[in-house]
C-alpha positions, -999 to +999 in steps of 0.1 A: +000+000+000+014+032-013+017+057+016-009+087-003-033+053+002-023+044+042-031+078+055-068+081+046-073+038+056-057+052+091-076+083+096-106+062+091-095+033+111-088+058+143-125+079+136-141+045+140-124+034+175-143+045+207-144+076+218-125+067+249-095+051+226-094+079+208-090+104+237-054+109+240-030+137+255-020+157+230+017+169+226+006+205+233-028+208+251-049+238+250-050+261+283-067+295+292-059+317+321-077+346+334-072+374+357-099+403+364-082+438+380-109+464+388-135+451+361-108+445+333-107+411+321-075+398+311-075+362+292-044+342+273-056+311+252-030+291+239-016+257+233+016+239+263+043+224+244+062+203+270+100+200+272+105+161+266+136+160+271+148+185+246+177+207+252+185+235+252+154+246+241+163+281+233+190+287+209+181+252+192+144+243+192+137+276+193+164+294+173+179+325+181+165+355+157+132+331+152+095+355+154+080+323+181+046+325+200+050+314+231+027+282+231+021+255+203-007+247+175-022+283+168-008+311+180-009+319+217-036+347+217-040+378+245-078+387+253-081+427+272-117+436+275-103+475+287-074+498+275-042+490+292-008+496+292+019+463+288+053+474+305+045+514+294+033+501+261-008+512+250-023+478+244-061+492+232-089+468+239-095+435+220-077+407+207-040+400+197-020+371+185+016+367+206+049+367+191+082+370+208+116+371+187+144+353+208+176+367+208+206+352+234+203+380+255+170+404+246+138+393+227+111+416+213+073+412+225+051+418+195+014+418+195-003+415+165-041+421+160-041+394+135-054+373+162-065+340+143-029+329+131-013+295+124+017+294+149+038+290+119+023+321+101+049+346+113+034+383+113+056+405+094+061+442+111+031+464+104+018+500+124-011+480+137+015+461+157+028+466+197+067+456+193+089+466+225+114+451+241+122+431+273+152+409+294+141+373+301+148+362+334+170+327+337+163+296+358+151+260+358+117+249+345+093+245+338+091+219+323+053+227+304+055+260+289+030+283+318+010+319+313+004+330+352-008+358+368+020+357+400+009+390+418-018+412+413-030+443+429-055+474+426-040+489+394-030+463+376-010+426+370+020+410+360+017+386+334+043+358+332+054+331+306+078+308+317+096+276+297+124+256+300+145+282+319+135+310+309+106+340+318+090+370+307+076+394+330+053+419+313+033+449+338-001+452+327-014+484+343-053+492+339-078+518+337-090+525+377-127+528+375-120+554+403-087+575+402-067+576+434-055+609+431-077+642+438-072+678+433-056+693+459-081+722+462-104+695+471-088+672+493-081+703+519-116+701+527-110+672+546-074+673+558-071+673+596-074+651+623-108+634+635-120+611+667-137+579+652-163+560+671-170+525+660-211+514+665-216+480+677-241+461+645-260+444+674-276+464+699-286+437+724-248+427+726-236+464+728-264+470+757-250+436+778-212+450+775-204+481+792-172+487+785-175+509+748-152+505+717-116+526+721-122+558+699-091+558+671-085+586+660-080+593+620-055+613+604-059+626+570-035+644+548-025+653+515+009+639+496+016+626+464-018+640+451-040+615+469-057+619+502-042+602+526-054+586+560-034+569+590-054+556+619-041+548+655-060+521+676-054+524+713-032+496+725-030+482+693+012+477+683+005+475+646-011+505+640-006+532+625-023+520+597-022+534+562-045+541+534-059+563+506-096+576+506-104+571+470-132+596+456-164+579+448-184+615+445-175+649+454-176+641+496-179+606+495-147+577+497-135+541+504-104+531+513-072+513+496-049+496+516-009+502+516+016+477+522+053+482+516+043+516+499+019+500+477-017+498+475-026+460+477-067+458+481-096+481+488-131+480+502-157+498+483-185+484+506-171+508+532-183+543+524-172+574+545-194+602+535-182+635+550-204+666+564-192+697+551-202+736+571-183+759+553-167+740+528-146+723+555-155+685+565-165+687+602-179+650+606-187+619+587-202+580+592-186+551+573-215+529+559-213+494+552-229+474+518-262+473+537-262+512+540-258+506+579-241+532+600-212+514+609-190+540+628-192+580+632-162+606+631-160+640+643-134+668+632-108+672+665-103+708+674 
């Protein structure tokens, strides 16, 4: 049997075998990963060549000066459902086929939005393209080629792909659905320091214990164009703590959360809404999702 005759007796020999027969691991199975930062959706599809054995990798499987996306099959493809920004770079909403071109020491991102592509079908430089370029890290593994989202925060993501010894890093910054900074004019109306009172949710239990919740006090400032708050709890050796009020109307706010000078989560479902004589903030009550009154402040003299 000539071999043009053997493939199609083949090919019909595996489409009549049971389903469960005919289930195998492919070389390269297909993955998604998805990461959502303040309501922007960030999705990579593609295809996870393993390492088998094969070494090195780069340099010989993957040649140096070779345009590679960095999966199998078709072409690993990067989903934003919001403007961002890739390491600096504007990356405007939709869909994009990835390419990297490997050098020995610096390889190019590209992002094409020819996102349908053949990983063979090597996009050839156009203005509709993002090209920029970046220093992967060295190390060991992994051993299946990995998209990952390894830290996150409030503004945006990192978005790593790692093979056989080697990693990107790429910052994907978003679009905050509420800016942290404010006007300076503005955030003087509230500077200054206030005494916060906590209100027990359950009355009965408050009633039964006499002793009443320590008063912190709050201390809000302006630096770096945000407004700034640190808050001191009696007998507490954490505190201060630190956040930013971040502007959800003209005297409302929630707060983010810093750690190691960074802001690292936030809780919109506590809202402090200020009471302005004036235009200067004497008082206000942080409300919780339920619109409950969850603790009042009062301007300190």
């Amino acid at each position: 049997m000539t071999k043009s005759r053997a493939w199609p007796v083949l090919l019909t020999t595996l489409l009549l075998l049971p389903g469960s027969a005919r289930a195998q691991v492919r070389a390269s199975e297909l993955a998604t990963v998805s990461q959502t930062i303040d309501g922007t959706v960030i999705t990579v599809e593609y295809s996870r060549p393993r390492v088998r054995g094969r070494s090195p990798v780069f340099g010989k499987l993957v040649t140096w000066g070779e345009v590679w996306t960095p999966g199998a099959n078709w072409a690993t493809t990067l989903d934003v459902s919001k403007d961002v920004t890739v390491d600096g770079h504007a990356l405007p909403k939709g869909k994009y086929s990835v390419w990297m071109e490997v050098q020995p020491k610096e390889w190019t991102v590209i992002f094409s939005p020819k996102a349908k592509l053949f990983h063979t079908a090597h996009p050839k430089p156009d203005s509709g393209q993002i090209r920029f370029a970046v220093t992967p890290d060295s190390g060991t593994g992994p051993e299946v080629l990995t998209w990952s989202f390894p830290d996150i925060s409030m503004t945006g993501t990192t978005l790593q792909m790692a093979w056989a010894g080697r990693s990107v890093d790429l910052r994907v910054a978003v679009q905050p659905s509420h800016p942290l900074t404010l006007a300076a004019a503005q955030a003087e109306r509230f500077v200054g320091n206030y005494s916060v009172r906590w209100i027990p949710r359950d009355s009965a239990a408050a009633k039964a214990d006499s002793t009443p919740p320590p008063l912190e006090t709050w201390k809000l400032t302006y630096g770096r164009e945000m407004l700034l708050l640190d808050w001191e709890v009696p007998d507490d050796e954490d505190a201060p703590y630190h956040a930013v009020l971040i502007a959800i109307g003209e005297d409302a706010f929630y707060p983010g959360f810093f750690e190691d000078d960074g802001i690292f989560d936030a809780a919109p479902n506590l809202v402090t809404e200020f009471s302005l004589s004036n235009g200067r903030a004497t008082s206000f009550v942080i409300r919780g999702k339920d619109d409950h009154v969850m603790a009042e402040g009062t301007r300190l003299p």
